[in-house]
Backbone as a chain_set.jsonl record, in Angstrom:
{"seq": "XXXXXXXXXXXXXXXXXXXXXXXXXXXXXXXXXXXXXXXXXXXXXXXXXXXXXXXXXXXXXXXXXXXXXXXXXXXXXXXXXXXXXXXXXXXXXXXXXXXXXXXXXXXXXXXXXXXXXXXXXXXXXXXXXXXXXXXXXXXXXXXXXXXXXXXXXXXXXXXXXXXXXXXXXXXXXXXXXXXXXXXXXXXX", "coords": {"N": [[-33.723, -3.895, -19.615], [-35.908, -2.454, -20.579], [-34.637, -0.895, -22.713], [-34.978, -2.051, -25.156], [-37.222, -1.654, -25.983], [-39.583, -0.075, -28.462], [-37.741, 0.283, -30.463], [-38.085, 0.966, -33.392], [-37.085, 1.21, -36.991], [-34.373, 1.712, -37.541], [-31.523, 3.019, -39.455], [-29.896, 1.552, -41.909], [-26.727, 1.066, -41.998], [-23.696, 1.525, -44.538], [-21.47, -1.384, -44.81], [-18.279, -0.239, -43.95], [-14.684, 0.262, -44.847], [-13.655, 0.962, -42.017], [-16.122, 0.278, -40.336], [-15.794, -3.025, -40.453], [-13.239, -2.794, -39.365], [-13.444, -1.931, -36.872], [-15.053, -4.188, -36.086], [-13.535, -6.17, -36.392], [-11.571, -5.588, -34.223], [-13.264, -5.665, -31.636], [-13.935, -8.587, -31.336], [-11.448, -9.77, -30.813], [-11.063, -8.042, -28.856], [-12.796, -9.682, -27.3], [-13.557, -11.439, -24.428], [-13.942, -14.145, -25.077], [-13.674, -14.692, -27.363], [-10.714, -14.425, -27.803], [-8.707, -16.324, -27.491], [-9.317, -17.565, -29.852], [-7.958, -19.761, -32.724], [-5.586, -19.218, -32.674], [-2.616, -19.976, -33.276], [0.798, -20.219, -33.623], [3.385, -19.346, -31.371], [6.676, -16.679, -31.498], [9.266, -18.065, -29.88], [11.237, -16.332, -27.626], [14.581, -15.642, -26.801], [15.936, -15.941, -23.765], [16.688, -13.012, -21.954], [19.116, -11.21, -20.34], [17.942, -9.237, -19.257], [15.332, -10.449, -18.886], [15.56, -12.219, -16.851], [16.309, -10.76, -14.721], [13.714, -9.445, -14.47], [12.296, -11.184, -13.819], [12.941, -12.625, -11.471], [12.518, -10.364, -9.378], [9.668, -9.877, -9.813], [9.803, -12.222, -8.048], [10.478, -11.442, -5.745], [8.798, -9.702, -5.294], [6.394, -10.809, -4.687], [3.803, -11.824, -2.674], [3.754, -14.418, -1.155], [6.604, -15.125, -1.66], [8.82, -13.431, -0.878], [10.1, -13.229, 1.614], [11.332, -15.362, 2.129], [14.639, -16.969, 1.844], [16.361, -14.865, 2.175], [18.568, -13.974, 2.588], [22.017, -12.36, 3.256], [22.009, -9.234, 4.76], [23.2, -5.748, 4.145], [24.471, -4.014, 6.333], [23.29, -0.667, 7.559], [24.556, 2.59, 8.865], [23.341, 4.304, 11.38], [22.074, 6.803, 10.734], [21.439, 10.523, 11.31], [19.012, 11.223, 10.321], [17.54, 9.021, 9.921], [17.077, 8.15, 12.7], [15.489, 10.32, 13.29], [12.838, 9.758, 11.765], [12.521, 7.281, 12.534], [11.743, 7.954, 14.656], [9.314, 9.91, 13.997], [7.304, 7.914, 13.049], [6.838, 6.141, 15.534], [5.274, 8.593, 16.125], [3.082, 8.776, 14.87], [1.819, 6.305, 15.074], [-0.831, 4.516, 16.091], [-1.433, 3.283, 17.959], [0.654, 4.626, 20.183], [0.599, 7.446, 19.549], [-0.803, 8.57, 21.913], [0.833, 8.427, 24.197], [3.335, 9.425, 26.369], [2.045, 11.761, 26.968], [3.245, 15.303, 26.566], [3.185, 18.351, 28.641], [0.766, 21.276, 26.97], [1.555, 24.009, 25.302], [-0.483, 26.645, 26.535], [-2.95, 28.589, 24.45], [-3.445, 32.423, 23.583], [-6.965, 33.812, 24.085], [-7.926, 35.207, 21.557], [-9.652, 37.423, 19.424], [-9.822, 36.534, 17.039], [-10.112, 33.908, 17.315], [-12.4, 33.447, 18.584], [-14.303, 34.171, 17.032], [-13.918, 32.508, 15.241], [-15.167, 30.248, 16.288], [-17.478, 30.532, 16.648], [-18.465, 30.621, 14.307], [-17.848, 28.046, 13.882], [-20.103, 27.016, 15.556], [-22.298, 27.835, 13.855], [-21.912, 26.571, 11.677], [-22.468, 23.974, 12.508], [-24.568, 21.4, 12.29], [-26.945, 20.852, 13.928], [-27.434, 23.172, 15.598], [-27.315, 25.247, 13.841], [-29.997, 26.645, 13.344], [-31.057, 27.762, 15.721], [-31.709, 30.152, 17.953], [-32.484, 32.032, 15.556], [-31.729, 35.51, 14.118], [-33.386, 38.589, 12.989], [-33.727, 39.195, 9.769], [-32.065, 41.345, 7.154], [-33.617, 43.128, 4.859], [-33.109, 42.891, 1.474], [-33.147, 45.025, -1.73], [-35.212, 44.235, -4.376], [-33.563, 44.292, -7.286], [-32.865, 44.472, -10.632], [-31.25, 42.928, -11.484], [-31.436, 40.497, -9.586], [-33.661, 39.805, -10.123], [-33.249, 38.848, -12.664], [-31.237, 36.882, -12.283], [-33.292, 35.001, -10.507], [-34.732, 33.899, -12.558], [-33.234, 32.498, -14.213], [-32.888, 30.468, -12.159], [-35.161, 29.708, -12.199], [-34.975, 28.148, -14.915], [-33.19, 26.748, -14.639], [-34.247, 24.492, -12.901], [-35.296, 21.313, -12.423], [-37.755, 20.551, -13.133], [-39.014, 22.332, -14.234], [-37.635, 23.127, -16.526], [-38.84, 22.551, -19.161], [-40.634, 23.843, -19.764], [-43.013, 25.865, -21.656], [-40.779, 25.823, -23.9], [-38.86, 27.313, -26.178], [-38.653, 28.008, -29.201], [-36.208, 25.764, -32.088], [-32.887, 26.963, -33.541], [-32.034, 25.624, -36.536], [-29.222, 23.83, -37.767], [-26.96, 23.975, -39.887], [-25.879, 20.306, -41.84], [-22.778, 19.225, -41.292], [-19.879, 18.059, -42.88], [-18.458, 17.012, -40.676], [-20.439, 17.018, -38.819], [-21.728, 14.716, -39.851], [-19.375, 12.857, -39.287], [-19.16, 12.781, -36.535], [-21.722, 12.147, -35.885], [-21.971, 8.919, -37.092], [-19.848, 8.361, -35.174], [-21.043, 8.303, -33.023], [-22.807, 6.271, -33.774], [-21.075, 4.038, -33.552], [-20.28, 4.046, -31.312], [-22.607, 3.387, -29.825], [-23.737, 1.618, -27.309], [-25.966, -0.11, -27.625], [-26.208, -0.538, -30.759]], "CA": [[-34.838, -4.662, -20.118], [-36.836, -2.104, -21.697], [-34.258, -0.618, -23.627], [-34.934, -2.412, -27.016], [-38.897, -1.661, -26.837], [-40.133, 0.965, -29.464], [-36.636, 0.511, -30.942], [-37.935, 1.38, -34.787], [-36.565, 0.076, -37.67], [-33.361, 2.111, -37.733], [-30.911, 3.397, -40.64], [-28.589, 0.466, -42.455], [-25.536, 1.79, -42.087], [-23.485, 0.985, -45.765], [-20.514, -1.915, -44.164], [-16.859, 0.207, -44.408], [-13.658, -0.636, -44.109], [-13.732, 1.27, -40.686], [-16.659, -0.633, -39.759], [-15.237, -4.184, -40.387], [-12.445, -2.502, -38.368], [-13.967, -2.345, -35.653], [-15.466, -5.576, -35.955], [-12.482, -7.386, -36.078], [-11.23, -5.102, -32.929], [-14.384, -6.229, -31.086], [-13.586, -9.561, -31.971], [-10.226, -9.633, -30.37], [-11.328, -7.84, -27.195], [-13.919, -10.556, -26.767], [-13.618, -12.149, -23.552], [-15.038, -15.302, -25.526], [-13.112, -15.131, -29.098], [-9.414, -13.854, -27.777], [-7.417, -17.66, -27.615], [-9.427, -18.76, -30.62], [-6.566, -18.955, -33.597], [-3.563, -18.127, -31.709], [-1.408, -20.017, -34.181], [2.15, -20.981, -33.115], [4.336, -18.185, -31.166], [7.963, -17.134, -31.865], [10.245, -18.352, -28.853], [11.998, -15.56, -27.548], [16.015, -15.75, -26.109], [15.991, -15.551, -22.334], [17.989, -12.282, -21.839], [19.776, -11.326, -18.212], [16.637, -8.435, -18.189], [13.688, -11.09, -18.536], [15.812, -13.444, -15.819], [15.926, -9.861, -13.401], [12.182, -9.27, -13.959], [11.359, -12.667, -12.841], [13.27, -12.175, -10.083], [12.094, -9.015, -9.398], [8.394, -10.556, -9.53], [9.658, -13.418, -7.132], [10.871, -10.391, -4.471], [7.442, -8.78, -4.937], [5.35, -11.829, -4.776], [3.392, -11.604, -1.157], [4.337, -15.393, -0.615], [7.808, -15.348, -1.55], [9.357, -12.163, -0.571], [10.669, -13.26, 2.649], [12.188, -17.022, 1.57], [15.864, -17.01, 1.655], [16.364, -13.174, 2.239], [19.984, -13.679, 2.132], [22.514, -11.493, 4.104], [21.964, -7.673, 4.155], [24.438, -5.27, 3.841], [24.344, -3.144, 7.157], [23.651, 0.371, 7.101], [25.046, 2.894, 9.471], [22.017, 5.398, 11.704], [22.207, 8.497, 10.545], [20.233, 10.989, 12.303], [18.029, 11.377, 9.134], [16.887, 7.436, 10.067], [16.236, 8.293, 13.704], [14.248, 11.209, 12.859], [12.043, 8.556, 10.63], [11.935, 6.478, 13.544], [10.742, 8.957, 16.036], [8.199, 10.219, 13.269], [6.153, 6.804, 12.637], [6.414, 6.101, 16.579], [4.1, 10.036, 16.662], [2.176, 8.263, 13.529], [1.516, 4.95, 15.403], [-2.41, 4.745, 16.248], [-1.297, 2.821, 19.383], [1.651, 5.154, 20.844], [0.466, 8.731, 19.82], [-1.157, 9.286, 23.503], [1.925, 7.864, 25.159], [4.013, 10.331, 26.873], [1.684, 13.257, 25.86], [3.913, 16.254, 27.365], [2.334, 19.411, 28.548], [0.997, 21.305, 26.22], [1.123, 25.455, 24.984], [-2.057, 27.522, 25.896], [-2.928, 29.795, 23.717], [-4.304, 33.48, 24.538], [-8.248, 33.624, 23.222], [-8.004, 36.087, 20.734], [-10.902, 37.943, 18.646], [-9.754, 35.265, 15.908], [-10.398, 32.601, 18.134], [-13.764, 33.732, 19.194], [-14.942, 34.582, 15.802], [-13.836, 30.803, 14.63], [-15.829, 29.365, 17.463], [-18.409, 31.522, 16.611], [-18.949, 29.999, 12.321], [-18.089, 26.272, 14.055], [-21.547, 26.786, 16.08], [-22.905, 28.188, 12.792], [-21.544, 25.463, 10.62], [-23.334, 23.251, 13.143], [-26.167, 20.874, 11.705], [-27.986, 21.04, 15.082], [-27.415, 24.464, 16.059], [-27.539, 26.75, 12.448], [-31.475, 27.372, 13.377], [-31.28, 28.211, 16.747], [-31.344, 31.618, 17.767], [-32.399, 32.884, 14.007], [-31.981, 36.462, 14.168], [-33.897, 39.441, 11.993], [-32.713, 38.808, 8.341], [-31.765, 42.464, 6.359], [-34.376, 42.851, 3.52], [-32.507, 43.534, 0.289], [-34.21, 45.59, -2.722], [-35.253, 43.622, -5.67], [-33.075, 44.718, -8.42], [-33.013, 43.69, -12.067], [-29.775, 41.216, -11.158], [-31.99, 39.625, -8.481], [-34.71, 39.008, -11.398], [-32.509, 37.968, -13.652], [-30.618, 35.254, -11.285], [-34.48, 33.735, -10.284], [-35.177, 33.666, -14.103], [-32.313, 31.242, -14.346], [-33.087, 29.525, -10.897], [-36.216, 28.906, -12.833], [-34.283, 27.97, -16.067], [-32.366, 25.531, -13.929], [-35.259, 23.668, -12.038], [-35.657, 19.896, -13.177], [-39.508, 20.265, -13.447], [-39.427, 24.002, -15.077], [-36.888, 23.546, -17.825], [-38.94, 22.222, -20.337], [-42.275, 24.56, -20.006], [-42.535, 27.133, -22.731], [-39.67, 25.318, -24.854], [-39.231, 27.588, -27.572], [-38.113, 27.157, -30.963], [-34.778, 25.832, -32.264], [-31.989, 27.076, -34.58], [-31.544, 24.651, -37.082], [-27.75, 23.831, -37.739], [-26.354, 23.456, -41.397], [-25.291, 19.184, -41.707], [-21.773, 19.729, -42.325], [-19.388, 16.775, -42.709], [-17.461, 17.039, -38.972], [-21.542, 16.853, -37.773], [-22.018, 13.283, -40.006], [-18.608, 12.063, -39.009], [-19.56, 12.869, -35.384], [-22.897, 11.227, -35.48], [-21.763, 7.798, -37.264], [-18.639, 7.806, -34.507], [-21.845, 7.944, -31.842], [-23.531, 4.488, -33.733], [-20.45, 2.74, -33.534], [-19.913, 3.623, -29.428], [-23.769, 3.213, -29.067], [-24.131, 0.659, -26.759], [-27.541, -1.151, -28.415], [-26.206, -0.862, -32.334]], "C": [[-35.667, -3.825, -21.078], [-36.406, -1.089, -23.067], [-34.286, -0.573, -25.155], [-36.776, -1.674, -26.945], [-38.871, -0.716, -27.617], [-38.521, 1.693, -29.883], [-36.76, 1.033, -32.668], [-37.295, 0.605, -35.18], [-35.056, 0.453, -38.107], [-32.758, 2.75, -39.512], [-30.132, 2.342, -41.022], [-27.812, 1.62, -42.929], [-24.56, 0.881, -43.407], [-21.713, -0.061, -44.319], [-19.061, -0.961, -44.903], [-16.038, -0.144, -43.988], [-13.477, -0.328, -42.552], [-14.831, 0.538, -39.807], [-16.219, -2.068, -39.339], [-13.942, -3.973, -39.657], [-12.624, -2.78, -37.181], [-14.344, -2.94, -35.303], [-14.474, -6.369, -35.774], [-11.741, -6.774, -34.456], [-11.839, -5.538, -31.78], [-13.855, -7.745, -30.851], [-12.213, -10.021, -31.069], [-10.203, -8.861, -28.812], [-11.893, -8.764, -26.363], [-13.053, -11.006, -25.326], [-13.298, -13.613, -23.884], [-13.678, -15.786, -26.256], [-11.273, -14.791, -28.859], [-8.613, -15.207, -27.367], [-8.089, -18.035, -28.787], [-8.421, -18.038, -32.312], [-5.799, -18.749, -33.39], [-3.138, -18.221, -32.546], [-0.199, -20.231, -32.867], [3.068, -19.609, -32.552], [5.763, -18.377, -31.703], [8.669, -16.953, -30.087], [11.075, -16.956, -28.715], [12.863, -15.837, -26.132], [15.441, -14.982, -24.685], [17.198, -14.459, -21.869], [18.156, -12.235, -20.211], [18.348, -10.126, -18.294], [15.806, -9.217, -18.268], [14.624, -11.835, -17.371], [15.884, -12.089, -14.666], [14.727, -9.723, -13.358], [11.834, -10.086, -13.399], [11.796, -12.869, -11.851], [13.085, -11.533, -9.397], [10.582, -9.551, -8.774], [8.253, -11.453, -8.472], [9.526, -12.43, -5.466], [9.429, -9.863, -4.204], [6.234, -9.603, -4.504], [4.939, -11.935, -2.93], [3.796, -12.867, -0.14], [6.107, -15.305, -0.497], [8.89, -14.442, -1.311], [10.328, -12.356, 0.512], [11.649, -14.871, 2.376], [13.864, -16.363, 0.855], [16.106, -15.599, 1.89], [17.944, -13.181, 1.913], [20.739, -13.061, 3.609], [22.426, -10.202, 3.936], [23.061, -6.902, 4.241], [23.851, -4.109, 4.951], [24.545, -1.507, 7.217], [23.884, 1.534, 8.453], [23.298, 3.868, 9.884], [22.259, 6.417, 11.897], [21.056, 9.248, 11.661], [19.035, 11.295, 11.532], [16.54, 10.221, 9.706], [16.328, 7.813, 11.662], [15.24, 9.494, 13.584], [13.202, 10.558, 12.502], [11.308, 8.239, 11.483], [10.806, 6.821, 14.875], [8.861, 9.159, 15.537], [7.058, 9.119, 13.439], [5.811, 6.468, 14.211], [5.357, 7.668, 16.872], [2.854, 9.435, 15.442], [1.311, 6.585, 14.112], [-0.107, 5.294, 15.92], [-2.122, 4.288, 17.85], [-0.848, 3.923, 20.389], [1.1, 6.942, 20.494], [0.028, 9.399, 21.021], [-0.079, 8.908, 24.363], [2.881, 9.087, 25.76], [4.024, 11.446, 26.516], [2.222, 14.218, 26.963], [2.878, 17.56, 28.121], [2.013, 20.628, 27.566], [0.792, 23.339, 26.216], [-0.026, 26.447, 25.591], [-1.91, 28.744, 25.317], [-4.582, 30.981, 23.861], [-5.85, 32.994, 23.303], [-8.402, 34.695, 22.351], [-9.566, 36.347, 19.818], [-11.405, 37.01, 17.82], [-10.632, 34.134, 16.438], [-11.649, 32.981, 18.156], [-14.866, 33.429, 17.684], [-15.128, 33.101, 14.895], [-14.903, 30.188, 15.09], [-17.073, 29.96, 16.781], [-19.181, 30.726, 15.352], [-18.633, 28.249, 13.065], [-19.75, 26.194, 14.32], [-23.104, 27.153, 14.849], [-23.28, 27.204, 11.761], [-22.81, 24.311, 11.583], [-24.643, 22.526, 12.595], [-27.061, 21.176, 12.545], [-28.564, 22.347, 15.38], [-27.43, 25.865, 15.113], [-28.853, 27.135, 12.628], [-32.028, 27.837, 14.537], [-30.882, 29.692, 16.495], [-31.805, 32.501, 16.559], [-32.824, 33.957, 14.194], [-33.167, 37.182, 13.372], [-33.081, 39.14, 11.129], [-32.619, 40.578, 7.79], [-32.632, 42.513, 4.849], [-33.497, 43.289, 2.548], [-33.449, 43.891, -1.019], [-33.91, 44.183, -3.956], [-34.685, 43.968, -7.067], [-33.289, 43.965, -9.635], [-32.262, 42.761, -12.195], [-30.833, 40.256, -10.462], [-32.833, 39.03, -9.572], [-34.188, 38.383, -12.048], [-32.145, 36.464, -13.047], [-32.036, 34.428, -11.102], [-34.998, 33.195, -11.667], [-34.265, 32.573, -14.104], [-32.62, 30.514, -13.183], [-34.375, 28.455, -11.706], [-35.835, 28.013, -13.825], [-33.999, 26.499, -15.732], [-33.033, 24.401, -13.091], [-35.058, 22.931, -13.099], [-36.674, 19.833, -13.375], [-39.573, 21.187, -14.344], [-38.75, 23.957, -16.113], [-37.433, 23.237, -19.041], [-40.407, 22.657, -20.749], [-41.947, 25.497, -20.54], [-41.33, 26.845, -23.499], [-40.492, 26.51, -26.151], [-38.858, 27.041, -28.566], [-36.788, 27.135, -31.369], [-34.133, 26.87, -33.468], [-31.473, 25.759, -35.601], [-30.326, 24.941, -37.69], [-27.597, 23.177, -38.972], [-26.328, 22.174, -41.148], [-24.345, 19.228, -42.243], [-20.639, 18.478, -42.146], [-18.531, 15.892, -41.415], [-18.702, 16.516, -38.565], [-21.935, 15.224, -37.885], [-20.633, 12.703, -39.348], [-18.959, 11.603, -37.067], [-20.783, 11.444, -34.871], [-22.848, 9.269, -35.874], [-20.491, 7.523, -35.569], [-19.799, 7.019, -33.316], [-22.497, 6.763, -32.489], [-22.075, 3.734, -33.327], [-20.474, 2.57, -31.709], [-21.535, 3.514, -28.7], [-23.729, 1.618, -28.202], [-25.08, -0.754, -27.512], [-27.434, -1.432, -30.134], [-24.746, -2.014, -32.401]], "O": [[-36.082, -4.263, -22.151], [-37.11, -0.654, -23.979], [-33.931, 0.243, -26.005], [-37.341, -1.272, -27.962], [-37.743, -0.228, -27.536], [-38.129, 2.855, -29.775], [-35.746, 1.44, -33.235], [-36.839, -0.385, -34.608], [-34.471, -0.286, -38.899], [-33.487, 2.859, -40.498], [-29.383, 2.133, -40.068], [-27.973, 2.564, -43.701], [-24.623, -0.348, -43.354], [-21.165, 0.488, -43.363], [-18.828, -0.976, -46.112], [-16.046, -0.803, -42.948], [-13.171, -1.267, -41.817], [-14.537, 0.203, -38.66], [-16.221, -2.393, -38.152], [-13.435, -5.022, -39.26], [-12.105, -3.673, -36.512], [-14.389, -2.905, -34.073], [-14.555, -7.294, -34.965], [-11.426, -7.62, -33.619], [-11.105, -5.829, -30.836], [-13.203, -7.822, -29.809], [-12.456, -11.15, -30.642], [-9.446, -9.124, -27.878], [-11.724, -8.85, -25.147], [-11.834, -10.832, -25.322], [-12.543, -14.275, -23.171], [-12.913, -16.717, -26.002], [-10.574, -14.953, -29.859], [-7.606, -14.889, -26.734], [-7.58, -19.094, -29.153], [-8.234, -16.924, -32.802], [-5.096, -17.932, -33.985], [-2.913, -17.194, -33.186], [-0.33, -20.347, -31.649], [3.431, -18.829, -33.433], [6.218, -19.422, -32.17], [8.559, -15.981, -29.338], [11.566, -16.502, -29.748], [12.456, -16.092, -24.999], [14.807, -13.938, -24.535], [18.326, -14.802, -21.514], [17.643, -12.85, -19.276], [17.655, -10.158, -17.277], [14.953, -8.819, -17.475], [13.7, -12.161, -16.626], [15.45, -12.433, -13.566], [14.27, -9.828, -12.22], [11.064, -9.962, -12.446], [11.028, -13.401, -11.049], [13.481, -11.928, -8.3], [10.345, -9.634, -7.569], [7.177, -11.671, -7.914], [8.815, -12.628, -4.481], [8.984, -9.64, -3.078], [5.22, -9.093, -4.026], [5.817, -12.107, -2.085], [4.066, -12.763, 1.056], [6.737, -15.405, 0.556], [10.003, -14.859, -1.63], [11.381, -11.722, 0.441], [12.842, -14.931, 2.673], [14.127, -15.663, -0.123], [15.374, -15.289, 0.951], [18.442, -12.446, 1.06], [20.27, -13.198, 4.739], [22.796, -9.839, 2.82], [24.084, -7.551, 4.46], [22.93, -3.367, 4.607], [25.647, -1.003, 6.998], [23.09, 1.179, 9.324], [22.387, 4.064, 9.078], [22.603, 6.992, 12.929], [20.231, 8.784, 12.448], [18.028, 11.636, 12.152], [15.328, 10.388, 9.836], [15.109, 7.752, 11.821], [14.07, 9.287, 13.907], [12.281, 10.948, 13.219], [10.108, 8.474, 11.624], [9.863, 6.388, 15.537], [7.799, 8.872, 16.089], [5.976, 9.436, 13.934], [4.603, 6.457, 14.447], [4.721, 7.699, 17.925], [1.733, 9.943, 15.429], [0.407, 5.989, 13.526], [-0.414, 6.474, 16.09], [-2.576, 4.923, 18.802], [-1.601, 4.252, 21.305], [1.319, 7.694, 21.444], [0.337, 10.567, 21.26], [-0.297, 9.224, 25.532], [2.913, 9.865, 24.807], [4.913, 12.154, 26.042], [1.824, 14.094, 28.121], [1.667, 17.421, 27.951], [3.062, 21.166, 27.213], [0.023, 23.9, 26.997], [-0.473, 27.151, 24.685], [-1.109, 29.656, 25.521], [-5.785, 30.801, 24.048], [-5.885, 32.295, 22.29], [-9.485, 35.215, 22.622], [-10.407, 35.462, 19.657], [-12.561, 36.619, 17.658], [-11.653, 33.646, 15.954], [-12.071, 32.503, 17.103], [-15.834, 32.692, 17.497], [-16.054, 32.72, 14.179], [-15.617, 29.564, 14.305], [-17.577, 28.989, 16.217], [-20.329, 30.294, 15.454], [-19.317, 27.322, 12.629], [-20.537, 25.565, 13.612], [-24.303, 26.884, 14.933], [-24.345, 26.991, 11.183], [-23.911, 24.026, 11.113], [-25.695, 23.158, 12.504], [-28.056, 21.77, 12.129], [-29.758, 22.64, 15.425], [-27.516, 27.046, 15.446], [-29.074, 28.17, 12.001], [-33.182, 28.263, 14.599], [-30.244, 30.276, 15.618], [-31.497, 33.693, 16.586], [-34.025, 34.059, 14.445], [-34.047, 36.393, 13.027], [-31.91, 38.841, 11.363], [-33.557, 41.13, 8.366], [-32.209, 41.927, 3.852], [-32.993, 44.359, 2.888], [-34.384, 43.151, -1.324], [-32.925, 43.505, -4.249], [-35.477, 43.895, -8.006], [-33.87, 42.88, -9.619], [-32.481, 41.796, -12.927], [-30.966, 39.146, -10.978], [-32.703, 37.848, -9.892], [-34.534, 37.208, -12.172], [-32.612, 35.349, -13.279], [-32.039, 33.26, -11.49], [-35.617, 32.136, -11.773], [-34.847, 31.501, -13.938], [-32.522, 29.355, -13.586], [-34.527, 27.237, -11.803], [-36.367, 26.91, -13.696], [-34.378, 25.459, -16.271], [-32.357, 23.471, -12.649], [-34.781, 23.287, -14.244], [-36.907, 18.803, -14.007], [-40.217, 20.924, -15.359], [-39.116, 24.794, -16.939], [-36.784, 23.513, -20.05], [-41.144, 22.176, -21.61], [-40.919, 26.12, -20.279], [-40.749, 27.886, -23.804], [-41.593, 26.642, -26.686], [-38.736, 25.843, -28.823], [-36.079, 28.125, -31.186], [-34.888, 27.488, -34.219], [-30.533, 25.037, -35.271], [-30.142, 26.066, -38.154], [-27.994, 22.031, -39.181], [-26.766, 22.082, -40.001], [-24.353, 19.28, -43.473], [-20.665, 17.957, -41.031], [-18.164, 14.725, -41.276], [-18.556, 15.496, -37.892], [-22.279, 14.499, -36.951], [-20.976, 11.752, -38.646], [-18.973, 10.49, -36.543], [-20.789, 10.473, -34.114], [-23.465, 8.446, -35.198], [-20.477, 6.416, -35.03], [-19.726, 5.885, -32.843], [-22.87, 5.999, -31.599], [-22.212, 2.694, -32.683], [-20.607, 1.557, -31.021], [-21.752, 3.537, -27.489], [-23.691, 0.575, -28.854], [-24.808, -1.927, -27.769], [-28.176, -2.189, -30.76], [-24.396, -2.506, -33.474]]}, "num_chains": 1, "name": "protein.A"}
C-alpha cells in the first residue's frame, strides 16, 4: 500500500527494442493475455512415442493405475528381495518394537561420560545451573578489534558516524546494470 507514496517523478526511460522485448514477453506470460490470438495450430502425426506417453500417463494417473493390471510376469525371490522385505518390516512404524531381542551393553567409558556430560550442557533447562568461575582473559588488540566489528555489525550502531563515500567512475557495465534493475523493478 504505501509503496507508491513519495514515488517522484522518475527518469523516462527512451522505448528500445529490448524494452518492447520485454513487453511483448510480459505479454505472453500474462495469466490474462496468453489464449488471446492463438491462431490455428499445425496437427501433429500420432507417433508409437506420443501413443506410449499416454499410456505411460494412464499407468501413472492415481485413478487409473490399478484398472485392468493385466497378468504379471512372475519373478523368482532372490535373497536380495528377502533382505528388502525384512528391511521395511525393521522400517515399519507399527512392527519395529515387535520381537525386540536382547540387546548389547556397552562398558561406560571416559567417552561416554564426557558425551553425557555436553548433552546436560547442551540442555536448555540445565546450561545455567551450576555456573562455575569463568577464566578472565586479557584484553588484547584482537579482542578490540572483534568488539569494533560486533559494533560495526549491530542493527542500531551501523549507521552512527557514517563516514564518507568513494565515489565510483559511471562506466558502461554500471548503466547496463542499473537499467537491467528498472526493468526487474517490481513498481516500474
Amino acid at each position: 500500500v504505501l509503496y507508491r507514496e513519495d514515488l517522484g517523478t522518475g527518469i523516462p526511460t527512451p522505448v528500445t527494442p529490448e524494452i518492447e522485448r520485454v513487453k511483448r514477453n510480459q505479454e505472453h506470460i500474462s495469466s490474462v493475455l496468453y489464449k488471446e490470438g492463438l491462431g490455428t495450430g499445425i496437427p501433429t502425426p500420432v507417433t508409437p512415442e506420443m501413443e506410449r506417453v499416454k499410456r505411460n500417463q494412464e499407468h501413472i494417473s492415481s485413478v487409473l493405475y490399478k484398472e485392468g493390471p493385466g497378468i504379471g510376469t512372475p519373478v523368482p525371490v532372490t535373497p536380495e528381495m528377502e533382505r528388502v522385505k525384512r528391511n521395511q518390516e525393521h522400517f515399519s512404524s507399527v512392527l519395529y518394537k515387535e520381537e525386540l531381542g536382547t540387546g548389547t551393553p556397552t562398558a561406560v567409558t571416559p567417552e561416554v561420560e564426557r558425551v553425557k556430560r555436553n548433552q546436560e550442557n547442551f540442555s536448555s533447562v540445565l546450561y545455567k545451573e551450576e555456573l562455575g568461575t569463568g577464566t578472565p582473559t586479557a584484553v588484547t588488540p584482537e579482542v578490540e578489534r572483534v568488539k569494533r566489528n560486533q559494533e560495526n555489525f549491530s542493527s542500531v550502531l551501523y549507521k552512527e558516524e557514517l563516514g564518507t563515500g568513494t565515489p565510483t567512475a559511471v562506466t558502461p557495465e554500471v548503466e547496463r546494470v542499473k537499467r537491467n534493475q528498472e526493468h526487474i523493478s517490481s513498481v516500474l
